[in-house]
C-alpha positions as CSV (number, residue, x, y, z in Angstrom):
1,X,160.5,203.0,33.5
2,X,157.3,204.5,32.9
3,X,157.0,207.4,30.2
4,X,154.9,210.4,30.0
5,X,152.8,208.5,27.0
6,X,152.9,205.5,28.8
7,X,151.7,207.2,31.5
8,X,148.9,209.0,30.1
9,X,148.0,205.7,28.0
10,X,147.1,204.3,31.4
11,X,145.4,207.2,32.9
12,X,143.0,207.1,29.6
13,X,142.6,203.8,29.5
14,X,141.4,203.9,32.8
15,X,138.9,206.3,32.4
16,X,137.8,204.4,29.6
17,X,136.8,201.9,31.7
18,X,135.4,203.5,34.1
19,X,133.1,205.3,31.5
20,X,132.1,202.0,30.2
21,X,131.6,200.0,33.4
22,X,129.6,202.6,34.9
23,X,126.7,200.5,33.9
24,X,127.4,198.2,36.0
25,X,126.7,200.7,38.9
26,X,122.9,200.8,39.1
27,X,122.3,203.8,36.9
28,X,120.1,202.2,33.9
29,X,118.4,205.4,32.8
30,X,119.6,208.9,32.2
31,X,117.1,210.6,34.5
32,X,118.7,208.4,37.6
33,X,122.3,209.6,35.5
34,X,122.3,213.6,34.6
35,X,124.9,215.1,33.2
36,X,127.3,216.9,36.2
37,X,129.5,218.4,33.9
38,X,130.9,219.1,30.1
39,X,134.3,219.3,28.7
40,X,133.5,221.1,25.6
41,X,130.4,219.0,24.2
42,X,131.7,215.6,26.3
43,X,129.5,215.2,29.1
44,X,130.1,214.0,32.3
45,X,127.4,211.6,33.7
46,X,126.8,211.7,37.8
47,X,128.2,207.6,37.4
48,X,131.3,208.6,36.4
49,X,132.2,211.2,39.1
50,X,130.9,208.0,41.0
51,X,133.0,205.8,39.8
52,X,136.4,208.0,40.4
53,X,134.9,209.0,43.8
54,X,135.4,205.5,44.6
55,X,138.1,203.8,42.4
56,X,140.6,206.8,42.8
57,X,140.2,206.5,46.9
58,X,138.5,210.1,47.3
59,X,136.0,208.0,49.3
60,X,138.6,206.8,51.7
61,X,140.3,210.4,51.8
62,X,137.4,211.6,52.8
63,X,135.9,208.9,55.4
64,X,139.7,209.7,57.1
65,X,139.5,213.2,56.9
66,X,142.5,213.8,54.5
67,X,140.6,216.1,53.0
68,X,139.5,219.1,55.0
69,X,135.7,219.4,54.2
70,X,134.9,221.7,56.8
71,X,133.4,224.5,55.3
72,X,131.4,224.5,52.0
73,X,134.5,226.2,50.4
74,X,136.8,223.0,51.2
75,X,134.3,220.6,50.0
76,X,134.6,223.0,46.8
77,X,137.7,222.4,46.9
78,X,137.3,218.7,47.2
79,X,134.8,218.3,44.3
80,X,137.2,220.2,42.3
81,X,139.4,217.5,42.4
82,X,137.4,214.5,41.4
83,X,136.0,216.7,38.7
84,X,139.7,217.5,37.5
85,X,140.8,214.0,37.4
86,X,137.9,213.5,34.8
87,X,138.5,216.5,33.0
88,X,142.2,216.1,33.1
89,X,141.7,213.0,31.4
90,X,138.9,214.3,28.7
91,X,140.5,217.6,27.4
92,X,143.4,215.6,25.3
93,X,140.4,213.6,24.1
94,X,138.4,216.5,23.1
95,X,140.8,218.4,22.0
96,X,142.1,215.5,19.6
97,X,138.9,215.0,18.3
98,X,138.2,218.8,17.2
99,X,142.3,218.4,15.7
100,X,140.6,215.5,13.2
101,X,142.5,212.9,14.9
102,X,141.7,209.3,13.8
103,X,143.4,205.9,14.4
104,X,145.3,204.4,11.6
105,X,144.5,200.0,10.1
106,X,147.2,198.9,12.7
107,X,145.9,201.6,15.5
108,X,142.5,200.0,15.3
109,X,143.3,196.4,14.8
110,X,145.0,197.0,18.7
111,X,142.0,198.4,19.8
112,X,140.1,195.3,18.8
113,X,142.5,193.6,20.7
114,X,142.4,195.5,23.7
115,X,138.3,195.1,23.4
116,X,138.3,191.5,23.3
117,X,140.8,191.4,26.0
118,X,138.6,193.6,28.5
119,X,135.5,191.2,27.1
120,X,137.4,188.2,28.0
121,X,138.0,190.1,31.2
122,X,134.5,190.7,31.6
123,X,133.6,187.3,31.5
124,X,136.5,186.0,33.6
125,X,135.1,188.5,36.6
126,X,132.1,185.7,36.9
127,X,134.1,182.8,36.9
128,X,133.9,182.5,40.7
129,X,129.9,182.4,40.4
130,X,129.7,180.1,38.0
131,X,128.5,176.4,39.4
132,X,131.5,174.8,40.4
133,X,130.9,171.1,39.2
134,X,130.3,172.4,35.5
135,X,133.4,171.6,34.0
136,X,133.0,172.0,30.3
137,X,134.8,175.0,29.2
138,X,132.2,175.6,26.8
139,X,129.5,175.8,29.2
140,X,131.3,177.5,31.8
141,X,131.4,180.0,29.1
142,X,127.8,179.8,28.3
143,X,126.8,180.3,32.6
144,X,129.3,183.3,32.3
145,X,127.7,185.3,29.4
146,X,124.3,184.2,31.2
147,X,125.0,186.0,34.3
148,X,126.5,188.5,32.4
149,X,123.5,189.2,30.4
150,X,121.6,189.4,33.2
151,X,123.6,192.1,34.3
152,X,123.1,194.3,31.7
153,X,119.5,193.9,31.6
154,X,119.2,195.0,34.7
155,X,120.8,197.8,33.7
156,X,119.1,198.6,30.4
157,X,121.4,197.7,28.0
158,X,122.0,194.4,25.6
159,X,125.0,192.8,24.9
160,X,125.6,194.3,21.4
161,X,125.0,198.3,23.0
162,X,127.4,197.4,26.2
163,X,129.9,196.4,24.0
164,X,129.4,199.2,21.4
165,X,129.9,201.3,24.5
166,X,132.9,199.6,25.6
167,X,134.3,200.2,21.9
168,X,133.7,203.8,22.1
169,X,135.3,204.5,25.3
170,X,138.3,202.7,24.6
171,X,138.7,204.5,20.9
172,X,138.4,207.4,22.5
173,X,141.2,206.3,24.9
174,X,143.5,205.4,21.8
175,X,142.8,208.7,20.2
176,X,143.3,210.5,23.4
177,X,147.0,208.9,23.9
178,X,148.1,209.3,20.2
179,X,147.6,213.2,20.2
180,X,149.5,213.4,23.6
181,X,152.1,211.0,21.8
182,X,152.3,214.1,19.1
183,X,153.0,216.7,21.8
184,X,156.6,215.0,22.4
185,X,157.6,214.4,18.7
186,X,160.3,217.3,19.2
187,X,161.4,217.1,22.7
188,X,165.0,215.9,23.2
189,X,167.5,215.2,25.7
190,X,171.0,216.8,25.1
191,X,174.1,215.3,26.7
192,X,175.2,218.6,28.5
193,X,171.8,218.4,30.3
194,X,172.5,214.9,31.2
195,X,176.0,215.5,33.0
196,X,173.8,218.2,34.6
197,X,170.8,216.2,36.0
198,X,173.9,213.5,37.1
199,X,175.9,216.1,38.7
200,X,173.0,217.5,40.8
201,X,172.0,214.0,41.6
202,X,175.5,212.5,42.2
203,X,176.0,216.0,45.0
204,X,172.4,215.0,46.6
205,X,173.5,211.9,47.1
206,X,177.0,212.9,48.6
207,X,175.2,214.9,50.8
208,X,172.7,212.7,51.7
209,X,175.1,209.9,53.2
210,X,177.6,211.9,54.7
211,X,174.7,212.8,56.9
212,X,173.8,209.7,57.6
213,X,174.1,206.2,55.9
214,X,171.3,204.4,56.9
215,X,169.6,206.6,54.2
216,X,171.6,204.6,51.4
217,X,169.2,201.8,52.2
218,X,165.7,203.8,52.3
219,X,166.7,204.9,48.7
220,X,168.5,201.3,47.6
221,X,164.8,199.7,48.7
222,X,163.0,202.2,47.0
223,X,164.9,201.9,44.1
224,X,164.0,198.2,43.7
225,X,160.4,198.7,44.7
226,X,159.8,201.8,41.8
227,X,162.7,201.6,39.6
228,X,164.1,204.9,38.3
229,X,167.6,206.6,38.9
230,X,169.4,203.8,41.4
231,X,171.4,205.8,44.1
232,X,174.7,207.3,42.4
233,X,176.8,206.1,46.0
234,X,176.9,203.3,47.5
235,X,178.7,204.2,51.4
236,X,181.3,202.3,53.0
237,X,179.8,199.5,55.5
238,X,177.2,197.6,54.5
239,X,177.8,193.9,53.7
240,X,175.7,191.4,51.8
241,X,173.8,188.6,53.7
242,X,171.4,185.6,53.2
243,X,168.9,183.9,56.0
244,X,167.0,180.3,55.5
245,X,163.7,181.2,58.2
246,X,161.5,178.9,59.8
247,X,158.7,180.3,61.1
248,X,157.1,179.5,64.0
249,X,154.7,177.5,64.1
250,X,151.1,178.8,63.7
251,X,147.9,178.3,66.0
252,X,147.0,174.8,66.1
253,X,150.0,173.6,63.5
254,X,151.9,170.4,64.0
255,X,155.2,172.0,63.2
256,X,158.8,171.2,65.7
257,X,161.0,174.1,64.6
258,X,163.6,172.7,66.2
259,X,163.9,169.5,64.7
260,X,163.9,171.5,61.3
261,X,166.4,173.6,61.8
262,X,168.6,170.9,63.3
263,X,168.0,169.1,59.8
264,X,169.1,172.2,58.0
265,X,172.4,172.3,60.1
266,X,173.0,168.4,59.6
267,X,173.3,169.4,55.5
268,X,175.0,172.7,55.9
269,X,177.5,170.5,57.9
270,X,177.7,167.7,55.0
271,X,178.3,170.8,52.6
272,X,174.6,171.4,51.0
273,X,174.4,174.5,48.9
274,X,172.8,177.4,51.2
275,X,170.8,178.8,48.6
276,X,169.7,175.5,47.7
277,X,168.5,174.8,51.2
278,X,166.9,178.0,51.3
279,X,164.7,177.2,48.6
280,X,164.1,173.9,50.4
281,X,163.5,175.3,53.9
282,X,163.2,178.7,53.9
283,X,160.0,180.5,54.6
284,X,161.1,184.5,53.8
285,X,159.3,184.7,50.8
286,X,162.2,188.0,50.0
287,X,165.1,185.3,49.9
288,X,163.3,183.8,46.8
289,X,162.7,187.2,45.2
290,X,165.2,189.1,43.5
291,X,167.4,190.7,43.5
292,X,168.0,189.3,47.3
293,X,167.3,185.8,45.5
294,X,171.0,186.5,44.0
295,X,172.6,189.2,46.0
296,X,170.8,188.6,49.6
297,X,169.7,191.7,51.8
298,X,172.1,194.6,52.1
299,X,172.8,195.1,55.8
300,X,175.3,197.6,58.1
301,X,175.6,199.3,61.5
302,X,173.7,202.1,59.9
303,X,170.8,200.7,59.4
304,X,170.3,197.9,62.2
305,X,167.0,198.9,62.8
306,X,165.7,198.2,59.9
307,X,166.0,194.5,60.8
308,X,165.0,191.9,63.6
309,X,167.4,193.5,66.2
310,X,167.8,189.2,67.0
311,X,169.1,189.2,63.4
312,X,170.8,192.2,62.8
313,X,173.2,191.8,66.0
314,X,173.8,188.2,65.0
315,X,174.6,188.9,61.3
316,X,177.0,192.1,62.3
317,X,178.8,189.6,64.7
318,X,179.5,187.3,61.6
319,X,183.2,188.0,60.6
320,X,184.2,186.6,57.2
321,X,182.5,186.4,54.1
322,X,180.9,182.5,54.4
323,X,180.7,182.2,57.5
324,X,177.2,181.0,59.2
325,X,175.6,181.2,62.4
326,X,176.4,178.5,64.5
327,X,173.2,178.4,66.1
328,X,169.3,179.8,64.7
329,X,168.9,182.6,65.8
330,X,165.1,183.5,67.3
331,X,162.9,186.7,66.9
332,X,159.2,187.1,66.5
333,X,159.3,185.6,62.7
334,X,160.9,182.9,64.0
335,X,164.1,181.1,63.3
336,X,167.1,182.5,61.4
337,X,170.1,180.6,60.1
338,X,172.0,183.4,58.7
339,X,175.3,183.8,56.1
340,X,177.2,186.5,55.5
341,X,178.1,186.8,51.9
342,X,181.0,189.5,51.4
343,X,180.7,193.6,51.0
344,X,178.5,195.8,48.8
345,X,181.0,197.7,46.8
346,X,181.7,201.0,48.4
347,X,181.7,203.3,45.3
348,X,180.8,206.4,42.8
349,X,178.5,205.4,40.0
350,X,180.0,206.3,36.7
351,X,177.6,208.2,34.4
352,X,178.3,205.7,31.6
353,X,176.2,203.4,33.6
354,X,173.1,205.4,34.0
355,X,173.3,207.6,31.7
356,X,170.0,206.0,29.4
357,X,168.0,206.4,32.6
358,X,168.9,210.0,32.9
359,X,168.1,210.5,29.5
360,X,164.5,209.0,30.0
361,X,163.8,210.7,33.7
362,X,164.5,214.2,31.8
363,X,163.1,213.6,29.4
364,X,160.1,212.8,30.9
365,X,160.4,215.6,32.8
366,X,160.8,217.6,29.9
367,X,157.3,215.9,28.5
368,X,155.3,216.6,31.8
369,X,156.1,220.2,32.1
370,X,155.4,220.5,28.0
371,X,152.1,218.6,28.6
372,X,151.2,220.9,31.9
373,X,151.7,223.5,29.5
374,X,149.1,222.8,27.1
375,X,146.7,221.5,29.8
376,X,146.5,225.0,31.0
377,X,146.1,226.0,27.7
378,X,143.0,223.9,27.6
379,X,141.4,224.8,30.1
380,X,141.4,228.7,28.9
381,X,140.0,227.8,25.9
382,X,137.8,224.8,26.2
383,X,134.1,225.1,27.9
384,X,134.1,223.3,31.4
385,X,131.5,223.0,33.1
386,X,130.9,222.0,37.1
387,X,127.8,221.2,38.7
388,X,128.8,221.1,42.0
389,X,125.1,221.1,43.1
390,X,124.8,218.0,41.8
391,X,127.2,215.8,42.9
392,X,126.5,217.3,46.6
393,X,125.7,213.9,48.5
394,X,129.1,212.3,46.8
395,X,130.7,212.1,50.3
């Protein structure tokens, strides 16, 4: 699970980049890059409300019309918020550096590391232009830092100033993260607000699939997909089940399905191992993933839909836990030999089991609201500065 100083780590270090790369973006002089905006005395350079225009998809929100930019006052409104993502992630900065932060021997020995890793980085993002028959790791190196050289000359700068840069913005990252880091020192989690956050959860939940179950497997898959707070009931119904799929064959592929799946059949019926032959055979890259690698896909009248309704019908037909299709069964993927493997647990999950992520989700809770708090503080008392006029063409 992600923190609040984890997340803010990331969100810095991020900018950081995004600060240094900006020479990469065709502005090599500061006439062609002015200033656009301060926080405090930190400017902002026109590339870097560039650069989050188009790394943090305001570009794309804007070419679909996400964004209503209708009127001069909604693209305001939609400058505003490329110009707060920056200054969101300055203010900690400049406000940790008027606090006297600095980074400790161990705090600046990672930073080195984190600069040679984004230099190694650096060089590793013109691999794929480098002349294929060189070979030599050393001089595969040596046409890397050429073409990266050239780069930066283009753009003004030599390889001991880029990196400097680089340095810079990524100290400033560190510094950034380890004041937010000293905002959370005192905020703790009691047990009483625990039981409450699980007994709020454990009702929604209740709630939630008495209405209907099919829900219980939205929230199981998005569970697995983001982690967090797994669903506190698990419904009567659903059953576990594995598939081996063969595709079907592609466009101008030498592939007989049938003979395939008739060789899978032939060593289920001398008693192969399913999950050995899905390994073998199968083609759902899910099946070799877990948790559906160990526990298979989670499947009930509820939420049919969800699947092929080819497989979902046959798999529901399956009776007892073991038993197998007798024949594949076909839908637009291709061919499915399906097992059924026995019943999720219908059940309440006990507190005891989640309780140290409950502790962490209020916790962070706790931290954003606490670090919302002083960003709004900020913001009263720190000089910001817009100019909207010109970042104008930045559509």
């Amino acid at each position: 699970m992600q923190n609040k100083r984890n997340g803010m780590r990331a969100v810095l270090f991020t900018l950081a980049l995004v600060l240094a790369f900006a020479v990469f973006s065709g502005c090599n002089a500061t006439e062609n890059d002015p200033v656009v905006g301060k926080v405090g005395d930190m400017e902002i350079r026109f590339q870097t409300y560039y650069n989050v225009y188009i790394r943090n998809m305001f570009q794309d929100m804007y070419q679909t019309g996400t964004y209503d930019v209708s009127t001069a006052e909604a693209f305001r409104a939609y400058q505003d918020k490329i110009f707060d993502t920056i200054i969101n992630s300055l203010l900690p900065i400049y406000v940790a550096k008027q606090e006297g932060v600095t980074l400790t021997d161990e705090e600046e020995a990672q930073l080195q590391e984190d600069l040679q890793a984004q230099i190694d980085s650096l060089y590793a993002g013109y691999a794929s232009k480098v002349d294929q028959s060189i070979t030599d790791e050393t001089e595969i190196r040596a046409a890397e830092e050429k073409l990266l050289l050239a780069d930066l000359k283009a753009n003004g700068l030599t390889y001991d100033k880029y990196v400097k840069q680089l340095e810079e913005s990524l100290r400033d990252a560190a510094i950034g993260e380890k004041y937010i880091e000293s905002l959370f020192v005192d905020v703790t989690v009691s047990d009483e607000e625990i039981q409450a956050h699980y007994d709020k959860q454990l009702t929604y939940y209740q709630e939630r699939y008495a209405e209907d179950a099919a829900n219980y497997y939205d929230d199981y898959s998005a569970y697995l997909t983001n982690g967090g707070l797994q669903p506190l009931v698990v419904p009567e119904g659903y059953n576990y089940y594995k598939h081996i799929l063969v595709m079907n064959a592609k466009e101008g592929e030498e592939k007989d399905v049938d003979a395939i799946v008739a060789e899978i059949y032939e060593k289920i019926e001398a008693g192969e191992d399913f999950d050995a032959l899905i390994e073998e055979y199968g083609e759902d890259p899910g099946m070799k993933n877990e948790p559906y690698k160990t526990e298979g896909y989670i499947l009930s009248e509820a939420n049919a839909s969800d699947y092929y309704e080819e497989f979902a019908t046959a798999a529901l037909a399956l009776e007892n836990e073991g038993d197998i299709t007798a024949e594949a069964i076909e839908s637009t993927a291709g061919k499915h030999i399906i097992k059924k493997l026995g019943p999720v647990e219908a059940k309440t999950v006990a507190l005891d089991e989640v309780k140290d992520t409950i502790r962490e989700l209020v916790q962070k809770e706790k931290e954003d609201a606490l670090y919302e708090e002083h960003l709004a503080q900020w913001k009263e008392e720190v000089k910001i500065v817009k100019h909207y006029n010109r970042v104008a063409g930045v559509k």
